[in-house]
C-alpha positions as CSV (number, residue, x, y, z in Angstrom):
1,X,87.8,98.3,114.6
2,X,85.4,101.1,114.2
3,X,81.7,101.1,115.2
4,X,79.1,102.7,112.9
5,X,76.0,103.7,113.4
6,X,73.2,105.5,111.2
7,X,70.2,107.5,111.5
8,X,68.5,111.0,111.2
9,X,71.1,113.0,113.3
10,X,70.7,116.6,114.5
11,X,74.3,118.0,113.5
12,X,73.5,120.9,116.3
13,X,72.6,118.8,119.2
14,X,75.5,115.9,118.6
15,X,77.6,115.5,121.2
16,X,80.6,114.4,119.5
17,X,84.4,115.1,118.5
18,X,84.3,116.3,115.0
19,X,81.3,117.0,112.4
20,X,82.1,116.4,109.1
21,X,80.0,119.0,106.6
22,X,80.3,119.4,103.0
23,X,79.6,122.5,100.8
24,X,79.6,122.7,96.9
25,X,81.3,125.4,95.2
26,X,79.8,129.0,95.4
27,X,79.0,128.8,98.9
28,X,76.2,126.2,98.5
29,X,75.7,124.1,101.7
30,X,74.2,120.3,102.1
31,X,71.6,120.8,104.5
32,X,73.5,120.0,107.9
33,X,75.9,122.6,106.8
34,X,73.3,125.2,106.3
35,X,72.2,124.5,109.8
36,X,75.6,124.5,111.4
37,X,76.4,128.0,109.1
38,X,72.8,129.6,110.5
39,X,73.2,128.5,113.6
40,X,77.2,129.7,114.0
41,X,76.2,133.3,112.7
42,X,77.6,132.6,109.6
43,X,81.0,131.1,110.7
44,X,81.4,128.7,107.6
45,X,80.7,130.5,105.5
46,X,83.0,133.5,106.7
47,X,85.9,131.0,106.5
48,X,85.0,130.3,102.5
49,X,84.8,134.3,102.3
50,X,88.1,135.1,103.5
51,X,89.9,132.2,101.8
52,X,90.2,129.3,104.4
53,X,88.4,126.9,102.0
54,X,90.4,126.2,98.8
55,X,88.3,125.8,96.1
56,X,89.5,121.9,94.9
57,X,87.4,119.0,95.5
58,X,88.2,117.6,98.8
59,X,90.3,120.6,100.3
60,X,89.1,120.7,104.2
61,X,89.1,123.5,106.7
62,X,88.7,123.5,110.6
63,X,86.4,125.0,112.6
64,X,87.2,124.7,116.9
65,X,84.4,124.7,119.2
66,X,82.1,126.4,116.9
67,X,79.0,128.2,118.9
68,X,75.4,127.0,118.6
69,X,77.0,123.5,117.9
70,X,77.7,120.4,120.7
71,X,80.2,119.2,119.1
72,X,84.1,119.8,119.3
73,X,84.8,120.5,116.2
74,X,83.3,120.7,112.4
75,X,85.4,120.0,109.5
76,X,83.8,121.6,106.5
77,X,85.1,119.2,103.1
78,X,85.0,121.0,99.6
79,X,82.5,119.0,97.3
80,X,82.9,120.7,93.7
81,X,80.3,121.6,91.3
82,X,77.4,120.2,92.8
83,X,75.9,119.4,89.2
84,X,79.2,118.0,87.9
85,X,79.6,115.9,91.2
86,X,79.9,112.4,90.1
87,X,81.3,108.8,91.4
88,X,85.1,110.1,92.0
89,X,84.6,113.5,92.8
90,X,82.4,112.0,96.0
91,X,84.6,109.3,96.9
92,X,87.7,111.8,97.0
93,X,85.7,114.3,99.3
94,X,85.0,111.2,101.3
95,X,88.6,110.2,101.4
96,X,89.7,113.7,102.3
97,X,87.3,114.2,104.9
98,X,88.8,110.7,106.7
99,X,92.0,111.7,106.1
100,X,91.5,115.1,108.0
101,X,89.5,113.9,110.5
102,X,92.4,110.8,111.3
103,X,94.8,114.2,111.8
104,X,92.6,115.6,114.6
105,X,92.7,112.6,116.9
106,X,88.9,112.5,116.6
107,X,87.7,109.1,118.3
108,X,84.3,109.6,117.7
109,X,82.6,111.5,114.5
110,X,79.1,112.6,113.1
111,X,79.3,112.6,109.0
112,X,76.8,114.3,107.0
113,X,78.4,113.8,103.6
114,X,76.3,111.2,102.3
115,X,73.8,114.2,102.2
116,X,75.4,115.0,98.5
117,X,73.5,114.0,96.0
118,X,75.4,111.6,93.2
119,X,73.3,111.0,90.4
120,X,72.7,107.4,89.5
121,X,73.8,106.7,93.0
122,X,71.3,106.0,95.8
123,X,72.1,107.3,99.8
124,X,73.2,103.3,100.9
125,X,75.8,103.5,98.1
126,X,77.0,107.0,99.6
127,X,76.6,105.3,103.3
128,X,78.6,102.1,102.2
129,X,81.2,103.9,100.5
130,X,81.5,106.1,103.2
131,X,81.4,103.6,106.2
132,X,84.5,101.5,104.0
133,X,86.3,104.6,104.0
134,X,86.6,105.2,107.5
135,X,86.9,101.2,107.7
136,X,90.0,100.9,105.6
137,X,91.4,104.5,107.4
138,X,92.6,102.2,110.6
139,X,93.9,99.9,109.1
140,X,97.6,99.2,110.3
141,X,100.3,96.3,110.0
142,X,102.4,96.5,112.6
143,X,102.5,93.2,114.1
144,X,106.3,92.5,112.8
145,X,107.4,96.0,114.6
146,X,108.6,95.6,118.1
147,X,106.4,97.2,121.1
148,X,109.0,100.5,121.2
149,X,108.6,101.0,117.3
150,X,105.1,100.2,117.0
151,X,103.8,103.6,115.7
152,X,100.8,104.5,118.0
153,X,97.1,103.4,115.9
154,X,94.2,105.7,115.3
155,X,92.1,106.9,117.9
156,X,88.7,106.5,115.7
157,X,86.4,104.1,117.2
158,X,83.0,105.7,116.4
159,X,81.2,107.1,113.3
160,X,77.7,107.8,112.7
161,X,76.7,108.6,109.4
162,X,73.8,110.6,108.7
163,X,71.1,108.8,106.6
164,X,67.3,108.9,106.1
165,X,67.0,105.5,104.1
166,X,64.8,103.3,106.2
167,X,66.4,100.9,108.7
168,X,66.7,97.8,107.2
169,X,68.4,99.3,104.1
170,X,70.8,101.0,106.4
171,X,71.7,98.4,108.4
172,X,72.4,96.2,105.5
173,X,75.0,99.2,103.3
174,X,76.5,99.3,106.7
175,X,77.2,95.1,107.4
176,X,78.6,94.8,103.5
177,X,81.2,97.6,104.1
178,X,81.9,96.0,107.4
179,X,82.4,92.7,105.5
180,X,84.1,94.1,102.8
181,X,86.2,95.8,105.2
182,X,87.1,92.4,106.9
183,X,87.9,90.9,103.6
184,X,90.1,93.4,102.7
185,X,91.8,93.2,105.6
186,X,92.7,89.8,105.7
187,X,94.2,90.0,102.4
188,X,96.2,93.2,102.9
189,X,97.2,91.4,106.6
190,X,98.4,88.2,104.2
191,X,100.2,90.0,101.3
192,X,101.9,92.3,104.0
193,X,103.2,89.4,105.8
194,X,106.9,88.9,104.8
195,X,107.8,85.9,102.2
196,X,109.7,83.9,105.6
197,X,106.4,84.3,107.6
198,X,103.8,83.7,104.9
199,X,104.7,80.5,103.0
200,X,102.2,78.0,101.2
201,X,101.7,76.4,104.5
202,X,100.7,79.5,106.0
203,X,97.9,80.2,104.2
204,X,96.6,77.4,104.3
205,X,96.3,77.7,108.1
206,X,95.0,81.1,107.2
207,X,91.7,79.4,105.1
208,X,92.0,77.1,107.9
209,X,91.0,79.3,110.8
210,X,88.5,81.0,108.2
211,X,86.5,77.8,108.4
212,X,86.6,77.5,111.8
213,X,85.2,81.0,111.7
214,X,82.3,79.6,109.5
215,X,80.0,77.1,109.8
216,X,79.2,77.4,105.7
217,X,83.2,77.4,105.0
218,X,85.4,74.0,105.0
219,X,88.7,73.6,103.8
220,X,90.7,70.9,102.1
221,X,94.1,71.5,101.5
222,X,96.0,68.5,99.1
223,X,99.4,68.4,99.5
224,X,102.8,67.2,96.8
225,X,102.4,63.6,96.5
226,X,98.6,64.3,95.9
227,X,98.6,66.9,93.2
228,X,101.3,64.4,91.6
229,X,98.9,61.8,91.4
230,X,96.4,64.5,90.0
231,X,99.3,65.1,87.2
232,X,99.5,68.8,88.3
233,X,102.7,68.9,86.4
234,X,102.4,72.7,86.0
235,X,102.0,73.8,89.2
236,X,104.8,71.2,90.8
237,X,107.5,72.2,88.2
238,X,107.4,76.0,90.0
239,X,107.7,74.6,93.2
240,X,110.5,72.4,92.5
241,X,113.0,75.6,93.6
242,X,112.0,75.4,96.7
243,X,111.8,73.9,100.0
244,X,108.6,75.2,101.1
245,X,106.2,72.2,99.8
246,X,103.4,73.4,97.6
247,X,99.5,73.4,98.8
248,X,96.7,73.7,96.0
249,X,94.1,75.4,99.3
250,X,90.8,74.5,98.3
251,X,87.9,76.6,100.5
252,X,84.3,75.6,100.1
253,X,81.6,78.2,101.0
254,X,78.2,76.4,101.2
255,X,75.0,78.8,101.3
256,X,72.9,77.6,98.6
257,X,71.5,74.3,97.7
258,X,74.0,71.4,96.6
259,X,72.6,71.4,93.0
260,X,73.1,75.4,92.4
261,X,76.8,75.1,90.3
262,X,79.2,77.2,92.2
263,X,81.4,79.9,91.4
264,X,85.0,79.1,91.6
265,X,87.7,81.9,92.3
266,X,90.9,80.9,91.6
267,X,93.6,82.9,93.2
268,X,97.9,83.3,92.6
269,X,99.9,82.1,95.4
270,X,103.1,82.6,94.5
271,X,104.2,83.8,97.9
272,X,107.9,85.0,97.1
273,X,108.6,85.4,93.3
274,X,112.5,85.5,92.7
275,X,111.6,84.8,88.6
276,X,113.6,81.5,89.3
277,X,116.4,80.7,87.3
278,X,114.9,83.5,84.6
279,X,115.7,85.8,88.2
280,X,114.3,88.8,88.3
281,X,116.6,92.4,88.6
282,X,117.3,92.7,92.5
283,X,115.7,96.4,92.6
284,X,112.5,96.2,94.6
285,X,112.3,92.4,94.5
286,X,111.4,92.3,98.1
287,X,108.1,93.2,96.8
288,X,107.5,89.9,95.3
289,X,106.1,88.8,98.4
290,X,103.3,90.7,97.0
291,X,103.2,87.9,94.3
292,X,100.3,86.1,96.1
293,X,97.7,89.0,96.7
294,X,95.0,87.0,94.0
295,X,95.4,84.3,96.9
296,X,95.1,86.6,99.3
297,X,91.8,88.6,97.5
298,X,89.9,85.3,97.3
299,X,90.5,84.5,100.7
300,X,89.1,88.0,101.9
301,X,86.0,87.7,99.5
302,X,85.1,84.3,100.7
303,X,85.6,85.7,104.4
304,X,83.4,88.6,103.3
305,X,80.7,86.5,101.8
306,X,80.6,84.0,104.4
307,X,80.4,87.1,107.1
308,X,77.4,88.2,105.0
309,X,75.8,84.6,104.5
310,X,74.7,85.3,100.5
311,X,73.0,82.1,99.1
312,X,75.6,81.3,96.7
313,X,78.2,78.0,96.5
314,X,81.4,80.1,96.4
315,X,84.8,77.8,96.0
316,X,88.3,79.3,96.4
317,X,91.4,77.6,94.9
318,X,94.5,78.6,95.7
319,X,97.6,77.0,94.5
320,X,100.6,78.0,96.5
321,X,103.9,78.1,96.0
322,X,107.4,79.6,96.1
323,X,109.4,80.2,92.8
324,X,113.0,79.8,93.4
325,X,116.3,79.1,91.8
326,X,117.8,75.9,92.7
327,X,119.7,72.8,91.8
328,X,116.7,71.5,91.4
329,X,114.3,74.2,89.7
330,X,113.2,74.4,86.5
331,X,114.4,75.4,83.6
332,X,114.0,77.7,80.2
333,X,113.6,75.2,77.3
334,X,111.9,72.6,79.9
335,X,108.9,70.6,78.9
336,X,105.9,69.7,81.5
337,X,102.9,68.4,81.3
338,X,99.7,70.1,83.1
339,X,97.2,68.7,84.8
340,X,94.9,69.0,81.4
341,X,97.2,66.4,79.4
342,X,98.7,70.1,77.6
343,X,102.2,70.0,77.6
344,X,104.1,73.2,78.1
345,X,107.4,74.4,76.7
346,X,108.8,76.6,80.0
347,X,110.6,79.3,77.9
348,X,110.8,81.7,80.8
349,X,110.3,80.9,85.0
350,X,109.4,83.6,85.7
351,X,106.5,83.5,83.6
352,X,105.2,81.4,86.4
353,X,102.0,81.9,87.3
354,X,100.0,81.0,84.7
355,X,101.4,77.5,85.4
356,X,100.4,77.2,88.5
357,X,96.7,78.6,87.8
358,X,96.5,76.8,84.5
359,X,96.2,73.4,86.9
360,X,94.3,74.4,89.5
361,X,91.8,75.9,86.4
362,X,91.5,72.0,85.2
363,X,90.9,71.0,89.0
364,X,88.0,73.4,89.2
365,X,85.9,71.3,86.5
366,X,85.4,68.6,89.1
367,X,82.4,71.2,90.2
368,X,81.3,71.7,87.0
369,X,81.4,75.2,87.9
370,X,78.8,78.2,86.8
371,X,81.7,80.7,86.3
372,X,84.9,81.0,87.2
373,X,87.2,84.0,87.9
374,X,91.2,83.7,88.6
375,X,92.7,86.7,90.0
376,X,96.4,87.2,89.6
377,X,99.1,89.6,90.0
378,X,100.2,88.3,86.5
379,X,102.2,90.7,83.9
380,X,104.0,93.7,84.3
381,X,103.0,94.3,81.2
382,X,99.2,95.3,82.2
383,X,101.0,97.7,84.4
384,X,102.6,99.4,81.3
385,X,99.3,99.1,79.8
386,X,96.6,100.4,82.4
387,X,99.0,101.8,85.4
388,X,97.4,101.6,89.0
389,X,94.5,102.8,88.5
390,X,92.2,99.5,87.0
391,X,92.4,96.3,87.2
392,X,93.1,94.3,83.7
393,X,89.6,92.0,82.4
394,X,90.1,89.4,80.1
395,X,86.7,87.1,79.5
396,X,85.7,84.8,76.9
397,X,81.8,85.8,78.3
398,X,80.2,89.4,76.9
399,X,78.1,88.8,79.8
400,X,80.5,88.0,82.7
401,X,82.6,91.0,81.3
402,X,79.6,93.6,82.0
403,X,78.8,92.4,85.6
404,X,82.2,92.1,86.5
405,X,82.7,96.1,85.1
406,X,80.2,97.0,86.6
407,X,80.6,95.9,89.9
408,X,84.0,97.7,89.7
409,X,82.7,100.6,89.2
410,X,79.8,100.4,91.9
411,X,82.2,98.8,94.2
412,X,84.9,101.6,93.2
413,X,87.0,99.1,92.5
414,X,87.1,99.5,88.3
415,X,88.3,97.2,86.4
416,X,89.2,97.7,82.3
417,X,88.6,94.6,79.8
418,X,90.6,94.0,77.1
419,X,90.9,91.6,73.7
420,X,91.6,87.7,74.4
421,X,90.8,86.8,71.1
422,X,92.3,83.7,69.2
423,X,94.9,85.6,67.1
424,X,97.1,86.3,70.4
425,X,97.3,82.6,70.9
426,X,99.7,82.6,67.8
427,X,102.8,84.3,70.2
428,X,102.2,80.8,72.2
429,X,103.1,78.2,69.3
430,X,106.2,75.7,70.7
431,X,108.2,73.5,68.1
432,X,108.6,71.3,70.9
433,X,105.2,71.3,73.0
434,X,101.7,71.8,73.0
435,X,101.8,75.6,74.3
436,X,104.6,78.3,75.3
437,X,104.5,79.8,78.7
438,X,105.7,83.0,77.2
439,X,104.7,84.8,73.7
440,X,107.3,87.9,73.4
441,X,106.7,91.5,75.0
442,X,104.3,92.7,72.6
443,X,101.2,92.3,73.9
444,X,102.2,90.6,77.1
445,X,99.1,90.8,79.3
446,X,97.1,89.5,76.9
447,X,99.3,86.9,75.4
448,X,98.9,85.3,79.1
449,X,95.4,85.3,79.3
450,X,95.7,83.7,76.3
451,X,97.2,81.0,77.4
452,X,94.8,80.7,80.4
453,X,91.9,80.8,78.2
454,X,92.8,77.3,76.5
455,X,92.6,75.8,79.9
456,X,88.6,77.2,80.3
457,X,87.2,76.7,76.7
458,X,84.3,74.8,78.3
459,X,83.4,77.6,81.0
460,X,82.5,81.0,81.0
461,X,85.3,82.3,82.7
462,X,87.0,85.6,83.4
463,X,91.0,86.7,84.4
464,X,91.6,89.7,86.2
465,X,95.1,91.1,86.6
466,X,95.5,92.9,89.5
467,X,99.5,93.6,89.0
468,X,98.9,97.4,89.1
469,X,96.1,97.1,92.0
470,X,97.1,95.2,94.3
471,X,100.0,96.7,96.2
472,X,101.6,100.0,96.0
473,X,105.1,101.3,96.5
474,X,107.1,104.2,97.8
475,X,106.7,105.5,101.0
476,X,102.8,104.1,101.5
477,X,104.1,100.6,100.3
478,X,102.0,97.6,101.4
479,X,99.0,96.1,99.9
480,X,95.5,97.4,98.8
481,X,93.1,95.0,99.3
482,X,92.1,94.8,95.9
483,X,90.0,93.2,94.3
484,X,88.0,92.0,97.1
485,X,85.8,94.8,96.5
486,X,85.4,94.1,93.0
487,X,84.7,90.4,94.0
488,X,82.3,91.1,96.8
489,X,79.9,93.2,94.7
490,X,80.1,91.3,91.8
491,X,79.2,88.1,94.2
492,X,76.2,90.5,96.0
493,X,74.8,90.8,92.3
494,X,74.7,87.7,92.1
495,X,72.9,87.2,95.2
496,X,70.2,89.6,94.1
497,X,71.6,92.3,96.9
């Protein structure tokens, strides 16, 4: 954990192990940097004359024990054009500068970059963004490595960031990037966990120990025989594979009245995905553990909202549940019925979460919700179609589509909508049953928002899929933490914050 602080600080007089100064292209200083430069004799910018400083937003160059300075050392970050310096030219200074100050072994730092100016942005957006940078930069999972291979953590454990908004404001940028920290790392902790450690059950002793964190949070988890007698036939004929029972996880977040309508988040728990009997290539299916990051993403935004104590009625659904091939599994050409009274024609198991969302959709009208929002890792297909860069938005709400964009991009975690309109229904048609699970590869993501629309024609309700988003691979491989920020700011709106 890292502690922050903020506050007029004089970069000459802080005693501390790096300073972190940027400087726009042509030699043009923020205004700590200009002090540091003067008061050096010039040093910065001799190290921008003879070439130190490459001339890309967020190239960094190091500066020892600089004279006329307290502190160790001053990292000088490259912010661009400062006219043309806009949302993602700041964040990837930002991200630069932690990165490079992570390198030195730095444990505690000064930061002056929220000194750029980013037009349409006000100083507690640069602070917060800042302050979740340097948050999510200690972040380690390491708890299934033994004690000898446990690579050693970061040394970072303070950071004051240089601000002149008044207290209050500062304080408060500063406890919703700690939150949204927190929440993030509780669902990258979760999705990193491997499939034989975190099974249905054990995230539901996850939301568990989040209500006893919470006075405002409670948690009701129902198990088999009860989501039989709800006629959750949807959800139960993924499970059937398995021998890990099934959980639908229902968390409760009170902070407003009982008669405000709450917002229900409905997260994918699919916590190993083998595709079932429709089983999936064996090339990077270990990653399928990743299968349950919505679940995990609504668990670290109700953890993030509870930690921050906004006066909404936030509920979180997760269904859980392994999808495996067995004696016992389900089949292509199998017919269930969901909790809705739909039947489904099961054309493909591996097309397997919308079945278990589409029923624990129907359960969230009990609440008679305001909105409601399921977050999945749901196609491969929006990968194809948006890569890893945004998240894929499907609403039937004009409304709910513009606030949730636009808390993606002031949370800078974007999110891109596209169509769910009635023609893509068509690919769904079953001789046999009400609905398809499947409708063909052409237009895939959309095609299964489509069938999770018919299950919320009565609310205004959104889909994000986060399969591009919410893990990565290679040699960083493990999970973002996304969309918790998305979800976060979108709930803060709400709020009024």
């Amino acid at each position: 954990m890292v502690d922050f602080s903020t506050g007029r600080i004089n970069p000459l007089a802080r005693r501390t192990d790096c300073l972190v100064l940027g400087v726009y292209e042509r030699r043009r200083f923020t205004p700590a940097a200009q002090q540091v430069d003067e008061a050096t004799g010039g040093a910065l910018g001799q190290l921008i004359s003879d070439g130190d400083l490459a001339p890309a937003t967020g190239s960094t160059v190091l500066l020892h024990r600089p004279r006329g300075t307290s502190a160790r050392r001053v990292l000088l970050v490259r912010l661009g054009a400062r006219s043309g310096l806009d949302d993602r030219g700041f964040v990837q200074a930002v991200r630069a500068g932690v990165r490079a100050v992570a390198a030195t072994g730095s444990r505690a730092v000064a930061d002056f970059l929220g000194e750029a100016e980013v037009p349409g942005r006000l100083e507690t957006w640069r602070l917060r963004r800042i302050a979740e940078t340097y948050g999510d930069s200690v972040y380690r999972f390491d708890e299934c490595k033994s004690g000898q291979d446990r690579p050693p953590r970061g040394r970072l454990r303070r950071v004051a960031i240089s601000a002149a908004v008044d207290r209050a404001a500062a304080r408060r940028a500063l406890s919703e990037a700690a939150a949204i920290v927190a929440g993030k790392r509780l669902a990258r902790d979760l999705a990193n966990r491997p499939g034989n450690v975190c099974t249905p059950s054990h995230l539901a002793e996850n939301a568990a120990a989040l209500a006893g964190e919470h006075e405002a949070v409670s948690v009701e988890v129902l198990d088999e025989e009860q989501m039989r007698d709800l006629g959750m036939g949807a959800l139960l004929a993924v499970a059937r594979g398995s021998r890990e029972p099934p959980k639908l996880i229902v968390v409760e977040y009170a902070g407003a009245s009982e008669a405000d309508a709450p917002i229900v988040l409905v997260g994918k728990g699919v916590t190993f995905d083998s595709g079932g009997i429709s089983i999936k290539p064996g090339a990077a299916m270990d990653e399928m553990k990743f299968d349950m990051c919505g679940a995990a993403s609504v668990l670290g935004a109700i953890r993030a909202v509870a930690g921050l104590g906004l006066p909404l009625n936030v509920i979180g659904l997760v269904p859980a549940v392994e999808n495996l091939p067995d004696g016992n599994a389900c089949k292509p050409g199998d017919i269930v019925t969901s909790m809705s009274g739909q039947t489904i024609e099961i054309l493909n198991t591996d097309a397997e979460g919308r079945l278990i969302l589409c029923d624990a959709m129907t359960y969230a009208e009990r609440y008679d919700p305001d909105t409601v929002i399921d977050v999945a890792t749901l196609t491969g297909a929006c990968v194809v179609a948006l890569g890893h860069v945004v998240s894929g938005l499907f609403t039937n709400s004009s409304e709910l589509g513009r606030a949730l964009f636009e808390a993606g991009a002031n949370s800078g975690d974007p999110c891109w909508e596209l169509p769910v309109w009635a023609e893509y229904e068509e690919p769904l048609k079953s001789n046999f049953a009400d609905v398809a699970n499947v409708g063909g590869r052409a237009a895939g993501a959309v095609t299964a928002a489509a069938f999770l629309a018919r299950f919320a024609r009565e609310r205004r309700w959104a889909h994000l899929d986060i399969a591009g988003t919410a893990w990565q691979s290679g040699k960083d491989k493990g999970a973002t933490g996304r969309p918790v920020p998305l979800l976060v700011q979108y709930l803060l709106d709400r709020a009024g914050r």
